[in-house]
C-alpha positions in Angstrom: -2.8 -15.5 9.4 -1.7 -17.0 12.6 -1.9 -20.7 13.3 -1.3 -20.8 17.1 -4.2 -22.5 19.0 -6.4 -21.2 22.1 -9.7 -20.7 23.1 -11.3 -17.0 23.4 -14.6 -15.6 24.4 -16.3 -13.3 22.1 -18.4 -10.1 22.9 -22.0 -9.6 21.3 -24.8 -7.8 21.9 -26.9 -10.4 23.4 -27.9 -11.6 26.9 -28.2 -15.1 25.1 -25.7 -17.9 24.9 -25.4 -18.4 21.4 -23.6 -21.9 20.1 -21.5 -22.2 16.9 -20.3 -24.7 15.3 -16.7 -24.8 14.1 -14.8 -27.2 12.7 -13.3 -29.2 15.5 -16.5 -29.4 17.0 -19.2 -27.0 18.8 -18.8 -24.8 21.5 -20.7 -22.4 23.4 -20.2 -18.4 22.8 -21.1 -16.1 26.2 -22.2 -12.8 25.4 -21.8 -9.8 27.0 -24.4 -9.0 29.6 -25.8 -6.1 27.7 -28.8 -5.8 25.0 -28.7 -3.6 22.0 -32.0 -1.6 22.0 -33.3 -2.2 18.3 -32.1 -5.7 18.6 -34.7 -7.3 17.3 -34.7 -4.9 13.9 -31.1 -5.8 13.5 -30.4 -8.6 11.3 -27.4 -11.1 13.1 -24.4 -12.5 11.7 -21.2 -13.7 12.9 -17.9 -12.6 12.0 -14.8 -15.3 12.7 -10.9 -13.4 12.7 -8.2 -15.1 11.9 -6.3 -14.8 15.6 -6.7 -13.1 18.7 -8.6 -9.9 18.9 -5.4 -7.4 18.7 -4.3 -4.7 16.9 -4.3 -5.9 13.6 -7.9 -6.7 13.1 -9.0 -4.1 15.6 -10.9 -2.3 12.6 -14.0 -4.9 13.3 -13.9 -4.4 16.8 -14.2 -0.6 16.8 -17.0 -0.7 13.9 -18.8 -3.0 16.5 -18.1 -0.8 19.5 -18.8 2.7 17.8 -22.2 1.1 16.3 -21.0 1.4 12.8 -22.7 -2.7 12.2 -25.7 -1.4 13.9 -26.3 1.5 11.9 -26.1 -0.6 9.1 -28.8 -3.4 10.1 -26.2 -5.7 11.7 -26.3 -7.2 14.8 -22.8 -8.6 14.5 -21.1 -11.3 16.6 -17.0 -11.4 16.7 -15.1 -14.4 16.9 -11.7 -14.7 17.6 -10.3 -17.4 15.4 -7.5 -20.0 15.0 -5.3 -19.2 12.1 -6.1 -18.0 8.9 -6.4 -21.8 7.8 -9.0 -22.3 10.1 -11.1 -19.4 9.3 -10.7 -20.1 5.7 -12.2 -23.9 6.2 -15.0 -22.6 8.5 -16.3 -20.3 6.1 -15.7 -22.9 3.4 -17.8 -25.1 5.4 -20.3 -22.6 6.1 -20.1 -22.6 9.6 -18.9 -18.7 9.9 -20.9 -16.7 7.0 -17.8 -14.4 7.3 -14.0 -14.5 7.9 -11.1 -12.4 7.8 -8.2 -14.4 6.5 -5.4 -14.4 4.6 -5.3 -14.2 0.7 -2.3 -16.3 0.8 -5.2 -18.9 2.2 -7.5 -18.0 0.3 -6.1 -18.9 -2.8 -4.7 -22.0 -2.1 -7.9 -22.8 -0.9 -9.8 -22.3 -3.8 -7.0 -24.1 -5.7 -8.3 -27.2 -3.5 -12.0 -26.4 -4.0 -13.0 -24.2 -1.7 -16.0 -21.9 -2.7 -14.4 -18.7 -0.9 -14.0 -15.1 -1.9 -12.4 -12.2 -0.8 -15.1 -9.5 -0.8 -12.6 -6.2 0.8 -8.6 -6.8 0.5 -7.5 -4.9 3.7 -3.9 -6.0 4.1 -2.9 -5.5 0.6 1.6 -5.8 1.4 2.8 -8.9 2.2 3.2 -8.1 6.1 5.9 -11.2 6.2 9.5 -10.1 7.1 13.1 -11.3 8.3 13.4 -9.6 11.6 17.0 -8.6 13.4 17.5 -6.7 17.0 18.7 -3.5 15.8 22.0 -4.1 17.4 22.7 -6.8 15.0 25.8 -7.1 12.7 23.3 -8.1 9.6 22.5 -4.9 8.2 21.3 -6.1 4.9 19.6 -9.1 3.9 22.7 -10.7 2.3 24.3 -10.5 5.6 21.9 -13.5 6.6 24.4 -15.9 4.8 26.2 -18.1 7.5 23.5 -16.9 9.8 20.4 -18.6 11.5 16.9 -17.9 10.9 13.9 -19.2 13.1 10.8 -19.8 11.2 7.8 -22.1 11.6 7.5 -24.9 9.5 4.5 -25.0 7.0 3.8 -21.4 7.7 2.8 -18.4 5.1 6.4 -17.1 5.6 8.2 -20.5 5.3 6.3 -21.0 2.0 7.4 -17.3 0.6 10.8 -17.8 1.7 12.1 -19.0 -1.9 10.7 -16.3 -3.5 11.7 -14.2 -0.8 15.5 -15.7 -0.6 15.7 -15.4 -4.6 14.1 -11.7 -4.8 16.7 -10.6 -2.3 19.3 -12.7 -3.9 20.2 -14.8 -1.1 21.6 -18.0 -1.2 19.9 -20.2 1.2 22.2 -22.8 1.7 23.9 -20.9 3.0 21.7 -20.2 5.7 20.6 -22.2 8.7 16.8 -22.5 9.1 16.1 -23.5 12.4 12.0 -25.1 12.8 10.3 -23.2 16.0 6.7 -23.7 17.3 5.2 -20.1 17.0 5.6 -18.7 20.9 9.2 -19.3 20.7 9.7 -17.3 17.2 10.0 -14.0 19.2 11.9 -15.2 22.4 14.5 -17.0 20.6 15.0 -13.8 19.1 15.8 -11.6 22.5 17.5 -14.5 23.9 20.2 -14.7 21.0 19.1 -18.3 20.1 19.2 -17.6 16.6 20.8 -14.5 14.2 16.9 -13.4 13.2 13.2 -14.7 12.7 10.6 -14.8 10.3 7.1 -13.9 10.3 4.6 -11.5 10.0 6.3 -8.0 11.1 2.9 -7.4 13.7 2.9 -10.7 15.1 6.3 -10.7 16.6 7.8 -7.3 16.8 5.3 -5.5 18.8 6.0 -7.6 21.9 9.6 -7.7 21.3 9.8 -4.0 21.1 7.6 -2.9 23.8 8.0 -6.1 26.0 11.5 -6.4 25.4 12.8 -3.1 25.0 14.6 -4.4 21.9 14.3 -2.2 18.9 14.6 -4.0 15.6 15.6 -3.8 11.8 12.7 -5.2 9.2 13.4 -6.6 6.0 10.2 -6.7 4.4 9.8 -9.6 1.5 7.5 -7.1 -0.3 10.7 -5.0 -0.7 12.7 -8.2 -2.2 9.5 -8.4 -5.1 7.6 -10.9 -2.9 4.0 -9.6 -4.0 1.6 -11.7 -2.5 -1.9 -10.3 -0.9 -2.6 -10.8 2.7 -5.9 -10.6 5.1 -9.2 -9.5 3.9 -12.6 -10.5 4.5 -13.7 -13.3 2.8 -17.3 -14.7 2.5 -18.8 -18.4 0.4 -19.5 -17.7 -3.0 -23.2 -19.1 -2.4 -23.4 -15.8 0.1 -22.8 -14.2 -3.2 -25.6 -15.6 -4.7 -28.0 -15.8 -1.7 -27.9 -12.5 0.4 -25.3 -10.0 -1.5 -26.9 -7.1 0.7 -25.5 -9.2 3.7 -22.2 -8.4 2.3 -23.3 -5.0 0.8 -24.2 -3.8 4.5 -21.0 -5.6 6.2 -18.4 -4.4 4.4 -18.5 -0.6 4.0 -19.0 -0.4 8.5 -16.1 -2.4 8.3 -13.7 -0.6 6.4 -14.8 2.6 8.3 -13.7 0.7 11.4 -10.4 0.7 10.2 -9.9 4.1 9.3 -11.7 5.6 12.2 -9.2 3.7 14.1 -6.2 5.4 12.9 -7.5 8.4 13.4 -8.9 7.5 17.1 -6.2 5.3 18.4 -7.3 5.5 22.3 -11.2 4.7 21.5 -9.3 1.8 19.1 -7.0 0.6 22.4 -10.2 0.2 24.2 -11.9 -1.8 21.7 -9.2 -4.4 22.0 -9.3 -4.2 25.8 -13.1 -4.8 26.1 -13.1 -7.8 24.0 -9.6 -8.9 25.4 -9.2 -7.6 29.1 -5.5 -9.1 29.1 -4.1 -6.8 26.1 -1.1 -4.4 26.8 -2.5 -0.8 25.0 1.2 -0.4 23.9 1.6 -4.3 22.3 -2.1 -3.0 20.6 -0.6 0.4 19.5 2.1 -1.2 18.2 0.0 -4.1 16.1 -2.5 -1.5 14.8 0.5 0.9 13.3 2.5 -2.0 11.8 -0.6 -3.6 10.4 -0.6 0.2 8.3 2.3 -0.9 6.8 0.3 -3.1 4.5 -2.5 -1.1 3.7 -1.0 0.3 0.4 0.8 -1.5 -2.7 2.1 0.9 -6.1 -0.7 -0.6 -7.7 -3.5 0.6 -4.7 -2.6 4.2 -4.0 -5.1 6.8 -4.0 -8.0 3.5 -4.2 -10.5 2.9 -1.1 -9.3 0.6 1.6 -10.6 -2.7 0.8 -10.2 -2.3 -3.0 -8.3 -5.1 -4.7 -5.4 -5.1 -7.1 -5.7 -7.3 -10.3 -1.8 -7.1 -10.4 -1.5 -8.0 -6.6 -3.8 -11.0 -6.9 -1.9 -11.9 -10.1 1.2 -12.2 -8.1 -0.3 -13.9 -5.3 -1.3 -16.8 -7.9 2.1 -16.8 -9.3 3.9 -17.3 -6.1 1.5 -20.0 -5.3 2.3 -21.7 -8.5 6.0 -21.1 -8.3 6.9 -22.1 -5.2 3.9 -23.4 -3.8 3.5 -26.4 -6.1 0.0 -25.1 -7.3 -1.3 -26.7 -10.1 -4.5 -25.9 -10.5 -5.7 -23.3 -13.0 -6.3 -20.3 -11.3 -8.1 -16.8 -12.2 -7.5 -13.8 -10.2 -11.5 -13.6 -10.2 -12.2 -16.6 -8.4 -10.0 -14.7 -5.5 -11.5 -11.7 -4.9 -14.1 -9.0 -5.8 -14.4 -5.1 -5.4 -17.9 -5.3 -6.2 -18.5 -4.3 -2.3 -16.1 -2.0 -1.6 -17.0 1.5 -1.3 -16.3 4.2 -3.0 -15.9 7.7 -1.7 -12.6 10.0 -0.3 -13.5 9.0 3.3 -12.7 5.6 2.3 -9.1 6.2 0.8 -6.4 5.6 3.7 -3.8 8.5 4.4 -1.3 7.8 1.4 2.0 8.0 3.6 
């Protein structure tokens, strides 16, 4: 989802230097200094995120780190990755077999071509959001008139804001969007640069709440009508066709990640801090319990984590059409599948 750049290591369970190419270029991945025993009976893929290992997609790194891959065959690499974008075009290009990226992405990327699928739908809300410091005057979002916002241009949330601004009936000329590279989102915020920003709730608030000390008010654009579907992991349609018990064997571990996560939150803290030494465990905390916020739509209570909506991907396509400029024709089946998803009560996420 994000679009920020940087360069990350990843952890594996490998002695081995490992080299991958990405789209930019090729670079090569250190591994830890550590060697699974059953290796060599452990089949290897790579996963590529969308950002930063954090809180968000900590779900991967805690399937990884309580051997939930390994007991199902996998030997898996993690990636940290460069935007949802990014990911979406690596996988595209097959040079991740899997990603976790936005559906937002996704389907505009197939609308160009792209032979991607979402295999699980994990962040199933919209996790965008117009963000205020508690102490603020704007209590609702019609109190944004005559105010500034600070977005990104280009970004997921820039592109929903129409839909968001007419949901929520706002009238944007009234309001004063002001274009900020993504680090200065947040601070521009604390420092009273601008009235409120916009952007994914778990990106930004999380350090301006625990870093900060500043406690703010969330106006979700999923509660303005805004339904659009957000991360998942996504896979080439030809790994479909090719190895389907790849993706059989990945996704299930995954989703487990996930859940055992919210119920485990230290041994979920310490995922993040292995792979990413320099995380703050209460910036982490706060990512991983935001990122809940999205887990459940009306039209996917009581349904497995991972589980698609036909409804939600609907109104993904028609936001994308609407405001977007889409044009292509576009089928909510070329976006995702629940054909991998398990089934089963220990898969359903607490319903609150």
């Amino acid at each position: 989802m994000r679009s920020r750049n940087f360069q990350t290591e990843p952890v594996s369970r490998r002695r081995v230097l490992r080299q991958t190419a990405l789209a930019a270029g090729a670079f090569a991945i250190p591994t830890a200094p550590f060697v699974a025993r059953a290796a060599a009976a452990l089949k290897p893929v790579t996963l590529t995120l969308d950002w930063l290992y954090q809180g968000a997609s900590v779900g991967f790194l805690v399937a990884h780190e309580q051997g939930f891959y390994r007991d199902a065959g996998l030997d898996v690499t993690i990636l940290a990755g460069k935007g949802s974008g990014t990911t979406a075009q690596l996988v595209a290009s097959k040079a991740t077999p899997i990603g976790f990226s936005d559906g937002f992405v996704v389907a505009n990327g197939v609308a160009k071509g792209m032979a991607i699928k979402t295999v699980a739908t994990i962040y199933r809300r919209d996790p965008a959001a117009i963000m205020v410091l508690d102490e603020s005057p704007i209590k609702t979002p019609k109190d944004l008139e005559g105010k500034s916002v600070a977005m990104t241009a280009g970004s997921a949330q820039f592109q929903q804001w129409p839909a968001y601004v007419k949901g929520a009936g706002i009238d944007p000329a009234k309001i004063n969007i002001v274009n900020i590279d993504p680090a200065g989102v947040g601070p521009a915020l604390v420092n009273g640069k601008v009235d409120a920003i916009g952007g994914y709730v778990f990106s930004y608030a999380p350090s301006i709440e625990v870093r900060a000390k500043k406690k703010l008010r969330m106006f979700w654009f999923a509660d303005s009508g805004v339904t659009i579907v957000s991360n998942g992991i996504i896979v080439h349609q030809n790994l479909l066709k090719s190895d389907p018990d790849l993706v059989r064997a990945f996704v299930p571990p995954s989703i487990k990640g996930f859940l055992y996560g919210r119920q485990h939150m230290d041994d979920a803290i310490a995922a993040v801090k292995k792979y990413q030494p320099t995380a703050d465990a209460g910036v982490t905390r706060r990512e991983f319990e935001l990122s809940w916020e999205t887990w459940l739509t009306p039209d996917t209570k009581g349904k497995p984590l991972g589980w698609g909506s036909e409804a939600d991907w609907a109104g993904t396509i028609q936001i994308l059409k609407q405001y977007v400029g889409v044009t292509t024709p576009l089928t909510t089946s070329q976006l995702y599948t629940n054909e991998f998803v398990p089934t089963g009560a220990d898969y359903v996420p607490p319903q609150g």
